[in-house]
NUGUNU-594871 format. One record per residue (C-alpha): x, y, z; residue in three letters. Coordinates in nm, 4 decimals. Example, Ala and Ser with C-alpha at 12.3 -4.5 7.8 and 13.67 -1.06 7.14 Angstrom:
<atoms>
<atom u="1.2300" v="-0.4500" w="0.7800" code="ALA"/>
<atom u="1.3670" v="-0.1060" w="0.7140" code="SER"/>
</atoms>
This chain:
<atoms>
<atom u="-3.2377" v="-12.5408" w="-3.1966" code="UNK"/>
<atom u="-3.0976" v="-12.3547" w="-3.4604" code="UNK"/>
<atom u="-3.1153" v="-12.0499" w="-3.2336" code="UNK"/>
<atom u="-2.8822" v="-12.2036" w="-3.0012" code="UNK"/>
<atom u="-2.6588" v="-12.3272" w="-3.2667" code="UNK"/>
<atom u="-2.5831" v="-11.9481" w="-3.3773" code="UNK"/>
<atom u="-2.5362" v="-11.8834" w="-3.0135" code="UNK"/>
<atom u="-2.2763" v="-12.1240" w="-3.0006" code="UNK"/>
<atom u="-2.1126" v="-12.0245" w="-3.3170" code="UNK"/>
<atom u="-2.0899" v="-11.6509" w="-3.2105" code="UNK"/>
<atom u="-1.9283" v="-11.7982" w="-2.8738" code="UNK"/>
<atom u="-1.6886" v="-12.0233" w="-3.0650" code="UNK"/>
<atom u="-1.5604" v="-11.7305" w="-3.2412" code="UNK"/>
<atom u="-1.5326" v="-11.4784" w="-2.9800" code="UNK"/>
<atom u="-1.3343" v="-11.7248" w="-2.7652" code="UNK"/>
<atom u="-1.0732" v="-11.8181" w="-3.0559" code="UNK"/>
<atom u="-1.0328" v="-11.4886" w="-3.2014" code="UNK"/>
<atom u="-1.0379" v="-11.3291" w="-2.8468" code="UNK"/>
<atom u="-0.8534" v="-10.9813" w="-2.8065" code="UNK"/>
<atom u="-0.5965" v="-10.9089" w="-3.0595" code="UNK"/>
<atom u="-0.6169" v="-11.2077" w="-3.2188" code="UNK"/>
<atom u="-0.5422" v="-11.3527" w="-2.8841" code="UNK"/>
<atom u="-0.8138" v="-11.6620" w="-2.7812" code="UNK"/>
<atom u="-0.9586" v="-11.6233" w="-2.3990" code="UNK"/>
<atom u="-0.7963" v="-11.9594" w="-2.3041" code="UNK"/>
<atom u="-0.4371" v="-11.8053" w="-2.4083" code="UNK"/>
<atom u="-0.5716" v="-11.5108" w="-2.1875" code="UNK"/>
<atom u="-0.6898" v="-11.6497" w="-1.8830" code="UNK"/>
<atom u="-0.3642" v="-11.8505" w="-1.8695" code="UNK"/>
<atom u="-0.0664" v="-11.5470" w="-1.9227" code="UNK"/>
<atom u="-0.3310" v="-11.3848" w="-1.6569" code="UNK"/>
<atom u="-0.2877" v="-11.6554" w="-1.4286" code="UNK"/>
<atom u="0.0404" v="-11.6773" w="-1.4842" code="UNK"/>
<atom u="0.0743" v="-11.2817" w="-1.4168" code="UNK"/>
<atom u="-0.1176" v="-11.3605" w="-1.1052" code="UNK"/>
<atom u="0.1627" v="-11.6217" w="-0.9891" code="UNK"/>
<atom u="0.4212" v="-11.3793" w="-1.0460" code="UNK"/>
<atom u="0.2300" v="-11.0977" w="-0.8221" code="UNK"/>
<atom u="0.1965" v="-11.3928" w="-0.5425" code="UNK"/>
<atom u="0.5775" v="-11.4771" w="-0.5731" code="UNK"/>
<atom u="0.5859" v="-11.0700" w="-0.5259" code="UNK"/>
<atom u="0.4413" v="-11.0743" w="-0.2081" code="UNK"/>
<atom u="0.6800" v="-11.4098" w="-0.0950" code="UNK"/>
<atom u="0.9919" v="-11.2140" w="-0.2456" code="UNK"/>
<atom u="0.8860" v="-10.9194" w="-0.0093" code="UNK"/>
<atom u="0.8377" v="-11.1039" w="0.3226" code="UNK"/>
<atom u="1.1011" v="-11.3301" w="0.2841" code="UNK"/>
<atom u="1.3708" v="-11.2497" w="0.0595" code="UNK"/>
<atom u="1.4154" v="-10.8595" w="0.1859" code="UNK"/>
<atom u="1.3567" v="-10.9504" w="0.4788" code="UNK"/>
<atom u="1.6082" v="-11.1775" w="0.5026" code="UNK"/>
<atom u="1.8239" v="-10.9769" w="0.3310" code="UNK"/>
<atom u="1.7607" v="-10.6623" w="0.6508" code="UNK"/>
<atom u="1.8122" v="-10.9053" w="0.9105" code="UNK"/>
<atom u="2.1744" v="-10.9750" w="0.7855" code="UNK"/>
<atom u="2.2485" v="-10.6073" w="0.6702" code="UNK"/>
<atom u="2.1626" v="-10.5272" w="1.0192" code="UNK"/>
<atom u="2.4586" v="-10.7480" w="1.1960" code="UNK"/>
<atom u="2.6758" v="-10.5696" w="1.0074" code="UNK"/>
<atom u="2.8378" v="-10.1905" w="1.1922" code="UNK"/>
<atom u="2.8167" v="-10.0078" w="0.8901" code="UNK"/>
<atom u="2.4730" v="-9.8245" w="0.7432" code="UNK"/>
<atom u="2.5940" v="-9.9040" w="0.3608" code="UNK"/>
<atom u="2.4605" v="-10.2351" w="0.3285" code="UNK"/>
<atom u="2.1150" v="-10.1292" w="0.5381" code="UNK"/>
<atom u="2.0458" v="-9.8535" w="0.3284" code="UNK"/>
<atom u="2.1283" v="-10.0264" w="0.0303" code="UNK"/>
<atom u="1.8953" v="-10.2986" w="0.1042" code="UNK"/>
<atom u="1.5989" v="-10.0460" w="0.1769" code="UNK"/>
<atom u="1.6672" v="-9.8982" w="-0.1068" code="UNK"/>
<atom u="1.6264" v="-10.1211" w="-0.3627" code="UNK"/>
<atom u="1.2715" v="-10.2750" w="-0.2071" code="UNK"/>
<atom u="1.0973" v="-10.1049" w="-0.4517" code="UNK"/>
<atom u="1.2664" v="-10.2481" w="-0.7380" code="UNK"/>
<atom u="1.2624" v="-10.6073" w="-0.6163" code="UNK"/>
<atom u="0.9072" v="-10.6024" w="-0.5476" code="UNK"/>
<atom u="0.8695" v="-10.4562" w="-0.8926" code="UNK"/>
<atom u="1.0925" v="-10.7200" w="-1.0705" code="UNK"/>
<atom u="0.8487" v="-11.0232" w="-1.0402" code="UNK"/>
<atom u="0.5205" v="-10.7870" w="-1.2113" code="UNK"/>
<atom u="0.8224" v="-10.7128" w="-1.5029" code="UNK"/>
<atom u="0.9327" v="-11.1407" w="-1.5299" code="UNK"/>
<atom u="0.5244" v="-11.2164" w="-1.5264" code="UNK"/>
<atom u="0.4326" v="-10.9839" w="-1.7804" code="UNK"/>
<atom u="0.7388" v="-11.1020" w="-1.9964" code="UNK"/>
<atom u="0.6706" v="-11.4663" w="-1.9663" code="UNK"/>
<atom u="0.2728" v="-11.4047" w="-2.0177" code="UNK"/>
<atom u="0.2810" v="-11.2147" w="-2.3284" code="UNK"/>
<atom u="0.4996" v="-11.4482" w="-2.4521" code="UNK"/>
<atom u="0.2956" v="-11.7435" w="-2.4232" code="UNK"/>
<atom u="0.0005" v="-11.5933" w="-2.5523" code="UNK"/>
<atom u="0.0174" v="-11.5708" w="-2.9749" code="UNK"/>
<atom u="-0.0370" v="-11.1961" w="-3.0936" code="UNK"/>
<atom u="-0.0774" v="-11.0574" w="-3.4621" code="UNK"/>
<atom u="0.2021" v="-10.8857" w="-3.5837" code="UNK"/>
<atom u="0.0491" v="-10.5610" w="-3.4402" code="UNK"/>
<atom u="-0.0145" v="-10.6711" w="-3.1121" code="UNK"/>
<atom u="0.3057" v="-10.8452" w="-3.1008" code="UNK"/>
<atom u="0.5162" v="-10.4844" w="-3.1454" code="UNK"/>
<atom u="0.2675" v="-10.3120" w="-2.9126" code="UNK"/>
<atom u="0.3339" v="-10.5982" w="-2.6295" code="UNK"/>
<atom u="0.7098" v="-10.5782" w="-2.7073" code="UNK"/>
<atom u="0.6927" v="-10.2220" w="-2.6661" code="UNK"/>
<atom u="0.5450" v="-10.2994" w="-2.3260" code="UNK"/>
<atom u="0.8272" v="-10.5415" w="-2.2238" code="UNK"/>
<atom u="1.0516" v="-10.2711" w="-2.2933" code="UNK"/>
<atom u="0.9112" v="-10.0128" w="-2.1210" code="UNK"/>
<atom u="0.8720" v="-10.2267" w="-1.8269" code="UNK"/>
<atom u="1.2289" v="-10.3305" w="-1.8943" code="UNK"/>
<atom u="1.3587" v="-9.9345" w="-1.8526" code="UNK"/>
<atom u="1.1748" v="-9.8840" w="-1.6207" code="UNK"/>
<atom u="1.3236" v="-10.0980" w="-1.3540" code="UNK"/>
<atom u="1.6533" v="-10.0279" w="-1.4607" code="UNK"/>
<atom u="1.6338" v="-9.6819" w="-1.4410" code="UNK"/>
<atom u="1.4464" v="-9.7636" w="-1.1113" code="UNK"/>
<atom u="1.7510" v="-9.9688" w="-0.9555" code="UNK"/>
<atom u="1.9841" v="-9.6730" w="-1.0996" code="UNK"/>
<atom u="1.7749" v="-9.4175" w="-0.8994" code="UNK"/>
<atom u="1.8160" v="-9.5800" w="-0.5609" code="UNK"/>
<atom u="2.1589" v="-9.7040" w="-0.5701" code="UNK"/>
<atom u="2.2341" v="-9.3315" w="-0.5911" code="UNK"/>
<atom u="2.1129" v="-9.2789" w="-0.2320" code="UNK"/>
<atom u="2.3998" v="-9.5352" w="-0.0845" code="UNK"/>
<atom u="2.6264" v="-9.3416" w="-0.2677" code="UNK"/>
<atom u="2.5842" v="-9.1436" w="-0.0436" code="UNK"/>
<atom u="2.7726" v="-9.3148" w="0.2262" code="UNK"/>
<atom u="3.0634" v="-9.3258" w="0.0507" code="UNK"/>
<atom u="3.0559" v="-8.9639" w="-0.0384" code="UNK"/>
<atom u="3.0323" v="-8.8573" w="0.3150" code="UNK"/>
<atom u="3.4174" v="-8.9895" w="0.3665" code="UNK"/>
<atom u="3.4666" v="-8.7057" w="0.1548" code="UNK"/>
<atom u="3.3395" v="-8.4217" w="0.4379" code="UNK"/>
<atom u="3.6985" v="-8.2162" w="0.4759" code="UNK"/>
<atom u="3.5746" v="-8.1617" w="0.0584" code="UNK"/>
<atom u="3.2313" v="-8.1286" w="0.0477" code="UNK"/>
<atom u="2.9924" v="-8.0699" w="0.3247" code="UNK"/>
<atom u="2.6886" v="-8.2807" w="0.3880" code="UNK"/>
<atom u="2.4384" v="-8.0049" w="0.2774" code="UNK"/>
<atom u="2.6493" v="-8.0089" w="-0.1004" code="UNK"/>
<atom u="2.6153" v="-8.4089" w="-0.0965" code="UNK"/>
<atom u="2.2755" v="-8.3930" w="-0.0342" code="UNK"/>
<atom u="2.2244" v="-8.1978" w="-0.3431" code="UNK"/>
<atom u="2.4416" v="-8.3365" w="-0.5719" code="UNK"/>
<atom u="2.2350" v="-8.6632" w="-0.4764" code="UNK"/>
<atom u="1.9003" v="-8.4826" w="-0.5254" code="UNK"/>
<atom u="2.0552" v="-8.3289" w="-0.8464" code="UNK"/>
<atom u="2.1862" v="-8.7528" w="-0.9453" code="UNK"/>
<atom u="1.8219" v="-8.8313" w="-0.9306" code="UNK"/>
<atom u="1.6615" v="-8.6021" w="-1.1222" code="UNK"/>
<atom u="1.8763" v="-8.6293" w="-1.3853" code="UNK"/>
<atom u="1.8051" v="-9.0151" w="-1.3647" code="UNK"/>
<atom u="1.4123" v="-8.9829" w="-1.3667" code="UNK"/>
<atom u="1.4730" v="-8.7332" w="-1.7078" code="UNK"/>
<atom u="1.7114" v="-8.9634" w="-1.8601" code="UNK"/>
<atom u="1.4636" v="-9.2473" w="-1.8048" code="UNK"/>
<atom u="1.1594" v="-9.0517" w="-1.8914" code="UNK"/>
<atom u="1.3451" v="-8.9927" w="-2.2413" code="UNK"/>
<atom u="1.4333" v="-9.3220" w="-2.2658" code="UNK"/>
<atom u="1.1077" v="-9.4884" w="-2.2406" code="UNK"/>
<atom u="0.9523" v="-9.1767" w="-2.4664" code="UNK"/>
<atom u="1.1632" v="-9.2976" w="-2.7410" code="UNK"/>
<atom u="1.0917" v="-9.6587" w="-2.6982" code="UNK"/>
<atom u="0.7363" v="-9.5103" w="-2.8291" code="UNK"/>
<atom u="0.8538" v="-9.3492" w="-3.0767" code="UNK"/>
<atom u="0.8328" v="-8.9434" w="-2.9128" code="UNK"/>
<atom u="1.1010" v="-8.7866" w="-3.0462" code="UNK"/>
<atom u="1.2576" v="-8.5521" w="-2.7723" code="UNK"/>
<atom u="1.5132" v="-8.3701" w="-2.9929" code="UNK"/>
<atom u="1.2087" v="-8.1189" w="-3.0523" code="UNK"/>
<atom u="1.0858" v="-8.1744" w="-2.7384" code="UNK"/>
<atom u="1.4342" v="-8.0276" w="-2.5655" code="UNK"/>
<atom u="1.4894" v="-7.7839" w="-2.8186" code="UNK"/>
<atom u="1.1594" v="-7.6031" w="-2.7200" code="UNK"/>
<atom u="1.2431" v="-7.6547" w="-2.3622" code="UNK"/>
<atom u="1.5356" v="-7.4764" w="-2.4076" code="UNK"/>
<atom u="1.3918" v="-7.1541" w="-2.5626" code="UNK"/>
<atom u="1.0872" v="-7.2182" w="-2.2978" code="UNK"/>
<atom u="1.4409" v="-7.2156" w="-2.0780" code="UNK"/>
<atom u="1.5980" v="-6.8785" w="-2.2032" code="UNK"/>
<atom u="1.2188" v="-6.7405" w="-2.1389" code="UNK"/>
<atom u="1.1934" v="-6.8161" w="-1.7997" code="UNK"/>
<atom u="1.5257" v="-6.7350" w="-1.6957" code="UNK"/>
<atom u="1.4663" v="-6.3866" w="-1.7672" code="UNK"/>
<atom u="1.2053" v="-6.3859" w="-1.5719" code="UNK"/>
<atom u="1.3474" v="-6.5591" w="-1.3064" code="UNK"/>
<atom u="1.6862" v="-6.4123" w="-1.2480" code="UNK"/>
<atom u="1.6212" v="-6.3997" w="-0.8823" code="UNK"/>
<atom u="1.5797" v="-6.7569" w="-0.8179" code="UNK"/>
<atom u="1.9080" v="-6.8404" w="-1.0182" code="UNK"/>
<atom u="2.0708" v="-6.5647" w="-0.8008" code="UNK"/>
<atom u="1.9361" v="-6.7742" w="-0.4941" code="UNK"/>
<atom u="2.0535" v="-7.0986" w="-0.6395" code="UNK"/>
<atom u="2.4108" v="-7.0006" w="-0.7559" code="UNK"/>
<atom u="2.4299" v="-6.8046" w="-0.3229" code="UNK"/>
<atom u="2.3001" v="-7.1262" w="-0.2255" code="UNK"/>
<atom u="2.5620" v="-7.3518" w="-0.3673" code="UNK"/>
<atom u="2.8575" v="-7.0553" w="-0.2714" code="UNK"/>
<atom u="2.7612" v="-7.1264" w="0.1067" code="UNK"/>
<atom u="2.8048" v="-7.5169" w="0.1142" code="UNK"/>
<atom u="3.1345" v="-7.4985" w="-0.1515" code="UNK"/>
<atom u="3.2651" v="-7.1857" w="0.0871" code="UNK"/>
<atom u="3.1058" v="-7.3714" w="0.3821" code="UNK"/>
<atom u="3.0158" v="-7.0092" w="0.5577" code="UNK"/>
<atom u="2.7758" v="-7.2645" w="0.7756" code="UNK"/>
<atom u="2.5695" v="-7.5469" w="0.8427" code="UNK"/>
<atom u="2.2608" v="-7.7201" w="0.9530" code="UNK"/>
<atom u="2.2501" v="-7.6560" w="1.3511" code="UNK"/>
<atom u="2.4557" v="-7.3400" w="1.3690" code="UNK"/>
<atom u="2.4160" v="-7.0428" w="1.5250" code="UNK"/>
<atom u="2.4416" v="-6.7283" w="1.2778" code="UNK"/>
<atom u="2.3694" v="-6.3739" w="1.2322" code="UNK"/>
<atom u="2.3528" v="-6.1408" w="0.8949" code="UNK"/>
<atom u="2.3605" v="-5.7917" w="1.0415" code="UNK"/>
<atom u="1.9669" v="-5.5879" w="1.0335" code="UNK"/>
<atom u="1.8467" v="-5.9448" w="0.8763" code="UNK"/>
<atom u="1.8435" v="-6.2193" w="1.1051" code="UNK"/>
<atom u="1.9788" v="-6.4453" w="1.3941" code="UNK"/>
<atom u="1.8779" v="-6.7854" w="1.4460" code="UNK"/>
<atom u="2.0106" v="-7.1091" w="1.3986" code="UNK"/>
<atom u="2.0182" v="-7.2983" w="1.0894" code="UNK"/>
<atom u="1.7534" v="-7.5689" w="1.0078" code="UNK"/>
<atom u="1.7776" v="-7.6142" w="0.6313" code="UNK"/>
<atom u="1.9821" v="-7.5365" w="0.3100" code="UNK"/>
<atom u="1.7049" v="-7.5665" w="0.0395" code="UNK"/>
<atom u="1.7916" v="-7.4661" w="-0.3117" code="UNK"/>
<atom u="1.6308" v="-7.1221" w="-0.3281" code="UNK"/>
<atom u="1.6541" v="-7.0309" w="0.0487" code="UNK"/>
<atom u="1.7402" v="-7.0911" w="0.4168" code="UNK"/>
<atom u="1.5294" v="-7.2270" w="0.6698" code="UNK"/>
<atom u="1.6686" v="-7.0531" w="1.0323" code="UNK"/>
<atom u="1.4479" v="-7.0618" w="1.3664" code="UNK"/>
<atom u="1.4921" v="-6.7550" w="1.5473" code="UNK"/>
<atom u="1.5517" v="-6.7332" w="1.9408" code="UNK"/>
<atom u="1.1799" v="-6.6760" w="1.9736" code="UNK"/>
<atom u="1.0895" v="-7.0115" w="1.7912" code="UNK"/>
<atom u="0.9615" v="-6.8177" w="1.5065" code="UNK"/>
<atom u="1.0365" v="-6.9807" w="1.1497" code="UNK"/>
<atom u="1.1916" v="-6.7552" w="0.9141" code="UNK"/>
<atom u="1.2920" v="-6.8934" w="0.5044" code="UNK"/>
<atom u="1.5787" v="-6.6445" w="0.4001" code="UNK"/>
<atom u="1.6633" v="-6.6292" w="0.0168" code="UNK"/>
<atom u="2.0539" v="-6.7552" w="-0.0245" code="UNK"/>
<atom u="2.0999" v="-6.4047" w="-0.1874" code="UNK"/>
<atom u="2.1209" v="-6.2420" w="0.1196" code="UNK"/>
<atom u="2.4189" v="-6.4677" w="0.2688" code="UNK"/>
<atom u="2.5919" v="-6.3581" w="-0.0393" code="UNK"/>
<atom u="2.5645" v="-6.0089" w="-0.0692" code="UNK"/>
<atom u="2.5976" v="-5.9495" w="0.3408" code="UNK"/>
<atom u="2.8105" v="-6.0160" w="0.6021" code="UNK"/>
<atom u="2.7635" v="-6.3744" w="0.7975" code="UNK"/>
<atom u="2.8795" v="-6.4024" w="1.1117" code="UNK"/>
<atom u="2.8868" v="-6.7832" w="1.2204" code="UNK"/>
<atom u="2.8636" v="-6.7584" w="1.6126" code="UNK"/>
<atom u="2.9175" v="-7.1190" w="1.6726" code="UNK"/>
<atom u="3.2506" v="-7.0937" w="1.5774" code="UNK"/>
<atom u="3.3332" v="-6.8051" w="1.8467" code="UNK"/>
<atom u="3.6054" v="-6.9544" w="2.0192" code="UNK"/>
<atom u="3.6696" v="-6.6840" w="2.2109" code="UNK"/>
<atom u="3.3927" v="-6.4531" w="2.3096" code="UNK"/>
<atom u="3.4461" v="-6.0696" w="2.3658" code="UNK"/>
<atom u="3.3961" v="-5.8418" w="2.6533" code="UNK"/>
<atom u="3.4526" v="-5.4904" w="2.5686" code="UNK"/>
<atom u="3.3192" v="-5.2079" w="2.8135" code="UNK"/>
<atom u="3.4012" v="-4.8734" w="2.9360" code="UNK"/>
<atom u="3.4139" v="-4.7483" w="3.2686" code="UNK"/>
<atom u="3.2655" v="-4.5050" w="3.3564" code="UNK"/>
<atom u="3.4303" v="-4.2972" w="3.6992" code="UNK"/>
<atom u="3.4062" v="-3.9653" w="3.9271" code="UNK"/>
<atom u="3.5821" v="-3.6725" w="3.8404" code="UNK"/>
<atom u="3.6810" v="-3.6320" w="4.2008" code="UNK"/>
<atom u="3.8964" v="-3.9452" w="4.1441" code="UNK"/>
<atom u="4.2508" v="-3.9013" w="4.2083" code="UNK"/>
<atom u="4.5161" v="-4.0160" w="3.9911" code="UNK"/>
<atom u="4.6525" v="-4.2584" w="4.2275" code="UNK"/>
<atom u="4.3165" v="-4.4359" w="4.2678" code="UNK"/>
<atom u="4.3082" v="-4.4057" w="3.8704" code="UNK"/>
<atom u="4.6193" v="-4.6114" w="3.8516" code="UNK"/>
<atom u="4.5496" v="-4.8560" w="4.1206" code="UNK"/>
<atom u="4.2087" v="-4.9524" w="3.9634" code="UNK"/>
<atom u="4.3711" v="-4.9636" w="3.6626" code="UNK"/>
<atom u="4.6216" v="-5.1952" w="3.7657" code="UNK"/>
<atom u="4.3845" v="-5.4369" w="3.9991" code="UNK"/>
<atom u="4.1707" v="-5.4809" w="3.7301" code="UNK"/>
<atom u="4.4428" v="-5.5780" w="3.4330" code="UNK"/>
<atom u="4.5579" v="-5.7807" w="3.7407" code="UNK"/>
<atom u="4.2708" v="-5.9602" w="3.7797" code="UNK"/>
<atom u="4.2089" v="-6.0625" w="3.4434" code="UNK"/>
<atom u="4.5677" v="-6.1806" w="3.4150" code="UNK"/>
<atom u="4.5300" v="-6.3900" w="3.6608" code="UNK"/>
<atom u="4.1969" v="-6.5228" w="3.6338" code="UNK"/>
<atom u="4.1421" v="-6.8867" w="3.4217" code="UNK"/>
<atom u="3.8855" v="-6.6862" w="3.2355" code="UNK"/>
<atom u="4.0328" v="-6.5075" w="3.0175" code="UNK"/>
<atom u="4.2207" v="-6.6157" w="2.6984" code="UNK"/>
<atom u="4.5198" v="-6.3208" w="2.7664" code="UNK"/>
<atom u="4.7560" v="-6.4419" w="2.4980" code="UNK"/>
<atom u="4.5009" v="-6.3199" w="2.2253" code="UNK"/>
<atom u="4.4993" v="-5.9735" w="2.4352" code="UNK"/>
<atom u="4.4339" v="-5.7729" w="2.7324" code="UNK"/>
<atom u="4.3454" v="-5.3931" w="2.7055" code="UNK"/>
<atom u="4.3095" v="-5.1512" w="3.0378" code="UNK"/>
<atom u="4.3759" v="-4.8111" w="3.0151" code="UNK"/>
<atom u="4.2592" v="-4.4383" w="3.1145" code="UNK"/>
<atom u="4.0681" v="-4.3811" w="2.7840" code="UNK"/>
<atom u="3.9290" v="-4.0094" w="2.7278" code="UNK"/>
<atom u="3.7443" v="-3.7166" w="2.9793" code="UNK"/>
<atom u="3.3969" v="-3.7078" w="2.8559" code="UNK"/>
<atom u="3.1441" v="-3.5001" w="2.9570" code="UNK"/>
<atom u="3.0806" v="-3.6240" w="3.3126" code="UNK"/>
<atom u="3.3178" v="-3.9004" w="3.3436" code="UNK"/>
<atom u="3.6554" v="-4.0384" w="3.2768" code="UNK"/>
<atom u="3.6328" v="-4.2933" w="3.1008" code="UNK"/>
<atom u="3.8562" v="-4.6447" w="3.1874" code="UNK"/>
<atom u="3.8638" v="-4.8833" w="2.8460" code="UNK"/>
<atom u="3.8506" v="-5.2300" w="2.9528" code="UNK"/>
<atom u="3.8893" v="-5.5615" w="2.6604" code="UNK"/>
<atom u="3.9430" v="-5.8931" w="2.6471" code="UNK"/>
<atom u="3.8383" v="-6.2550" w="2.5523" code="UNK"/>
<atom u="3.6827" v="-6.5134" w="2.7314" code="UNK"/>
<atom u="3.9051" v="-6.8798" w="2.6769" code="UNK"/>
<atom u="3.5477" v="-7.0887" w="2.6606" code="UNK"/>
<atom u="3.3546" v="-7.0394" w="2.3130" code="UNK"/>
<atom u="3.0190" v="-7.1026" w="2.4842" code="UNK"/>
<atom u="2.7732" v="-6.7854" w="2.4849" code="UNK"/>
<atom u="2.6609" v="-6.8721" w="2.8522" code="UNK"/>
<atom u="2.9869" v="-6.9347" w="2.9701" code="UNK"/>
<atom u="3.0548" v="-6.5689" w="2.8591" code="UNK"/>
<atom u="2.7848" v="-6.4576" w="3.0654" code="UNK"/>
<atom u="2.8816" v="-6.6177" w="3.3803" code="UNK"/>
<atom u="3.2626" v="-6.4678" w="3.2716" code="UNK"/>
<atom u="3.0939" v="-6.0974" w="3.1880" code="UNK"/>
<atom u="2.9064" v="-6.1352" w="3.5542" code="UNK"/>
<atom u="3.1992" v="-6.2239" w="3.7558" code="UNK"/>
<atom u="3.4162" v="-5.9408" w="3.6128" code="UNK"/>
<atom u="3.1633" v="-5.6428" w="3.6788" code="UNK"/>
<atom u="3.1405" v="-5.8110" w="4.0067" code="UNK"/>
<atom u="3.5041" v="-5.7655" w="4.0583" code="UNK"/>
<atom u="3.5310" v="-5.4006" w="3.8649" code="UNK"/>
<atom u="3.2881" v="-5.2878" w="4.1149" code="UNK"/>
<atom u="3.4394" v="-5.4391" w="4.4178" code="UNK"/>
<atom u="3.8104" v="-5.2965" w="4.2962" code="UNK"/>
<atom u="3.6716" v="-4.9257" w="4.2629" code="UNK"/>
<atom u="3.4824" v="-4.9164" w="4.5707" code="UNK"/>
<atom u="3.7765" v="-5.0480" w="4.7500" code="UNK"/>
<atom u="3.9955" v="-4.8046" w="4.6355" code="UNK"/>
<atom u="3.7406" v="-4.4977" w="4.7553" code="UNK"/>
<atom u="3.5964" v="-4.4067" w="4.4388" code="UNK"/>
<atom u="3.2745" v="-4.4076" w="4.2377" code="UNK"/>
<atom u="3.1116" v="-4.4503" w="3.9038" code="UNK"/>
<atom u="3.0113" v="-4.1740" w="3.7217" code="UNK"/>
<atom u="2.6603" v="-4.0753" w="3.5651" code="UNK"/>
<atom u="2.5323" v="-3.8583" w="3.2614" code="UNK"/>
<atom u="2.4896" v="-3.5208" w="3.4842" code="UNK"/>
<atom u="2.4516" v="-3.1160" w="3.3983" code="UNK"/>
<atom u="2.5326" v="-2.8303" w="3.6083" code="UNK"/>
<atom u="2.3269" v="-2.5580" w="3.6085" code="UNK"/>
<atom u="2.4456" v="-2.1809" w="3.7050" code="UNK"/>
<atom u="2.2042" v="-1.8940" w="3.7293" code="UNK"/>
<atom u="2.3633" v="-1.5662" w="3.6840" code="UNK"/>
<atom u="2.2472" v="-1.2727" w="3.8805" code="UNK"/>
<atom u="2.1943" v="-0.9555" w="3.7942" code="UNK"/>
</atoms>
């Protein structure tokens, strides 16, 4: 009997002095009341946001949708935050305990803001891309990547202080970390700073066609920090660094509004001057009066040189459409006519050809 008696005494005493001074009955109750809060979580999901997208939804604009989705997270972490408030507070904690749970509330506290901070960034968003004459939609993507990182570190630090990590030191040996790496890492700066020149300068973006002379022609799939994502005509993947759209030549091809066709004729020797003239003529004709050509930017035939087997006719001029097939078709239709013109005036092309006289003796 007395056996039991000691059992009971041990129990007694385990229950009221619980866990921090804490009793199990103070427990079990902030943990059911934790528990209510993580139920109310699950209503708050399935019927508040929802709610709340079915409305955003009727609306035309994509502001209120996105900022909706974006703040799920948040909402569904607000009732764990109001739980764990409202259960540590019923439950009676030494002195101690008390500043540890505090310190939790805080944290928890920070945390969510910081949170809500982080994703109302991304509808800012929307109301940055009325600025696109400004800034193209390549720079506001990173200025809202750049927005949220500097979020997470600012809440980071704040929640390191709440426990009482100093990051003045912390910082301060990041920074000479900092001057340590950058030496070493010159190149990806270099990338970095060419990356940000091309969306401020706005050389090109996502979806165009370009070409950097002996480096690559593709379009444009991505404007990453350090490099550029381009699939080439072949549907091979190529990642340029930015570097090389600063230091080179970049020749945006999508905006070619008015394609080139520059070629050099090649005719007979035999030909006559007359038939020179004539072809000459027929063909500047032609172009003039063809919807083809864009003649006000300029129109070029003329009797260029003698070359070695040939004289040579210089023919130039520009296409009106800014599409690359279009210029096909245009290039097709004109040596279609160039041949038709010289054969109808009696002459012929010329080809590379030697001569070959044997003296005898």
């Amino acid at each position: 009997m007395e056996l039991i008696n000691n059992f009971f005494d041990i129990f007694l005493s385990v229950w009221n002095k619980g866990i921090l001074g804490v009793d199990i009955f103070q427990i079990l109750i902030g943990i059911g009341i934790f528990l209510l809060f993580l139920i109310f979580r699950g209503l708050m999901s399935k019927l508040i946001i929802r709610k709340l997208e079915i409305i955003s939804k009727k609306t035309t604009n994509k502001l209120d949708d996105t900022f909706v989705s974006s703040l799920v997270g948040p909402a569904r972490f607000f009732p764990i935050v109001i739980g764990f408030f409202i259960a540590s507070y019923y439950m009676t904690f030494s002195l101690e305990g008390r500043e540890i749970v505090d310190t939790i509330n805080r944290t928890l506290i920070t945390i969510l803001i910081f949170w809500i901070i982080h994703q109302i960034i991304e509808p800012v968003s929307y109301v940055l891309s009325g600025l696109d004459k400004i800034l193209t939609k390549e720079l506001i993507g990173w200025i809202i990547k750049s927005l949220k990182i500097l979020i997470f570190i600012l809440g980071l630090a704040a929640v390191l202080e709440l426990w009482g990590i100093k990051i003045g030191p912390i910082i301060a040996g990041l920074g000479l970390f900092g001057v340590a790496v950058a030496l070493g890492a010159q190149d990806l700066f270099k990338n970095l700073i060419s990356g940000i020149l091309v969306l401020v300068e706005k050389r090109f973006k996502i979806g165009d066609w370009i070409m950097v002379e002996g480096i690559i022609e593709g379009i444009v799939e991505k404007i990453g920090f350090r490099s550029t994502t381009i699939r080439k005509f072949d549907k091979s993947l190529a990642i340029i660094p930015n570097f090389q759209f600063a230091e080179n030549a970049v020749v945006n091809v999508s905006e070619t509004s008015n394609w080139l066709i520059s070629w050099t004729i090649t005719l007979q020797y035999d030909s006559t001057v007359d038939q020179l003239k004539k072809i000459r003529n027929e063909i500047e004709s032609h172009i003039n009066t063809s919807e083809d050509y864009n003649t006000s930017v300029g129109v070029a035939v003329r009797v260029d040189k003698f070359s070695d087997s040939s004289i040579d006719m210089y023919v130039r001029c520009f296409t009106k459409s800014g599409s690359w097939n279009n210029w096909l078709d245009v290039k097709e239709r004109l040596a279609i006519a160039i041949k038709e013109i010289v054969e109808k005036n009696g002459a012929s092309f010329a080809f590379p050809s030697q001569s070959i006289y044997v003296e005898k003796k």
